[in-house]
N, C-alpha and C positions, 0 to 999 in steps of 0.2 A: 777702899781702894785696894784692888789688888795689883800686889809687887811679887814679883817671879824671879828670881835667882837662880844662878848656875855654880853646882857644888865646886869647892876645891879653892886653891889663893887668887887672886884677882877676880873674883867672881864679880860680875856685872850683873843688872841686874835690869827687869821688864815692866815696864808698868804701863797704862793706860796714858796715851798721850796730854797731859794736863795743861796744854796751852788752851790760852780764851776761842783763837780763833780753832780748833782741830775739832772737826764734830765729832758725837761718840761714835756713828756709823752713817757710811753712806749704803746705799742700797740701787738694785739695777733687776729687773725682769728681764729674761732672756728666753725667746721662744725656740724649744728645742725642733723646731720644724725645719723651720726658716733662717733663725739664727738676729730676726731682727732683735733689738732690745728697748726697753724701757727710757733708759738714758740713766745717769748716775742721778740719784738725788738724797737729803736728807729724809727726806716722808717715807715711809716704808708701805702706807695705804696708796700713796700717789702711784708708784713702781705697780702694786697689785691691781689697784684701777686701769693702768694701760694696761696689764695682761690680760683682763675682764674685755676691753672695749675690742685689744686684738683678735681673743676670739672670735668676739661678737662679728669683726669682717671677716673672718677667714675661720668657719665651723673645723675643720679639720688640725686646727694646730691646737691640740690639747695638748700640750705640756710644755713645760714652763722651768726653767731655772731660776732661784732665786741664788743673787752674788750679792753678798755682805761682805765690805770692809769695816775693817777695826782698823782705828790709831795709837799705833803704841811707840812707845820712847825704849830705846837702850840706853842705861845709865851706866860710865866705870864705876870702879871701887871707892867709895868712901868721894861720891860725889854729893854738892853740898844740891845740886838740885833734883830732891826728891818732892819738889812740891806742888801741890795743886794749884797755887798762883803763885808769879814772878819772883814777890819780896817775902816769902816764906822759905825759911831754910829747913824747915823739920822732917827730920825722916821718918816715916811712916814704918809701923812694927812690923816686921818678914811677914806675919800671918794674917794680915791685915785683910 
């Protein structure tokens, strides 16, 4: 798990969103032509399948944006939830 901190007193700190429901990443195709898109989803091949079949109707829009979100948490100072489930209080080492 990585945890990201910011130097100096009260420093907070960044970690990968460790709720059950928060996916690790959604993902979205966007065709730099036209501007239609994929739609958001979990599958990362599902997003790249709709830019394959878009092509496939429309020969001219070769190119493509891929947009990936990440879920991350900011935690205060010396908060007790650094954990990857609910009822675990353990803080995870800075370098982890």
């Amino acid at each position: 798990m990585n945890v990201y901190t910011a130097d100096g007193p009260g420093e907070w700190s960044l970690m990968r969103d460790p709720a059950p429901e928060a996916p690790s990443a959604v993902y979205e195709m966007e065709c730099t032509t036209c501007g239609h898109t994929s739609g958001a989803t979990e599958d990362a091949e599902a997003a790249r399948r709709w830019a394959v079949r878009h092509v496939t109707g429309c020969p001219r829009h070769t190119g493509f944006r891929e947009i990936t979100h990440g879920f991350w948490r900011a935690l205060p100072p010396e908060s007790p939830d650094f954990s990857v489930t609910p009822h675990s209080r353990e803080r995870p080492a800075a370098n982890a």
